[in-house]
C-alpha angles and dihedrals in degrees: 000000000000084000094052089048082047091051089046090044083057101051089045097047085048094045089057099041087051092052091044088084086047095058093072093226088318095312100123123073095214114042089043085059090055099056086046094052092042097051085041095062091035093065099037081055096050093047091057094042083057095062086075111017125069105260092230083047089048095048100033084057096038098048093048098039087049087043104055081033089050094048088041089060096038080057096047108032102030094032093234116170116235116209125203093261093057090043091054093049087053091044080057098050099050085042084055093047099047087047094057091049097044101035100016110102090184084085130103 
């Protein structure tokens, strides 16, 4: 269950970092309340995550997965153009985060 409220903390991390370019600086009602709701739930999530999961563990997961999510959908969405030196930094960051969860004896 920690691992599912880690997953949710993530998307909704990611939900409310996506809508951050659509507030306008905070100028738009709707898409401000959903940044506020999605960091809300991301951090309820994670807290509860944390109950189980190593806080170093949780954040190290939840920053690179948000991280390679956030730039798919800056690619995607937003149409931003990736070149091979921020590909290999992401490449870094999920090979961090998948060596912390297979060799790393510090997890739930």
């Amino acid at each position: 269950m920690p691992y599912l409220y880690l997953a949710i903390a993530i998307l909704a991390e990611v939900i409310g970092t996506s809508a951050l370019k659509a507030t306008h600086g905070f100028t738009r009602l709707w898409p401000s309340l959903v940044v506020v709701a999605g960091y809300g739930v991301a951090f309820y999530f994670l807290s509860l995550s944390l109950r189980s999961i190593p806080v170093g563990v949780a954040y190290a997961i939840w920053s690179g997965a948000g991280v390679a999510l956030i730039t798919l959908i800056g690619w995607l969405v937003f149409k931003q153009k990736l070149d091979a030196p921020a590909l290999a930094g992401i490449l870094l960051i999920v090979a961090g985060v998948v060596v912390i969860q297979v060799f790393s004896n510090g997890h739930a």
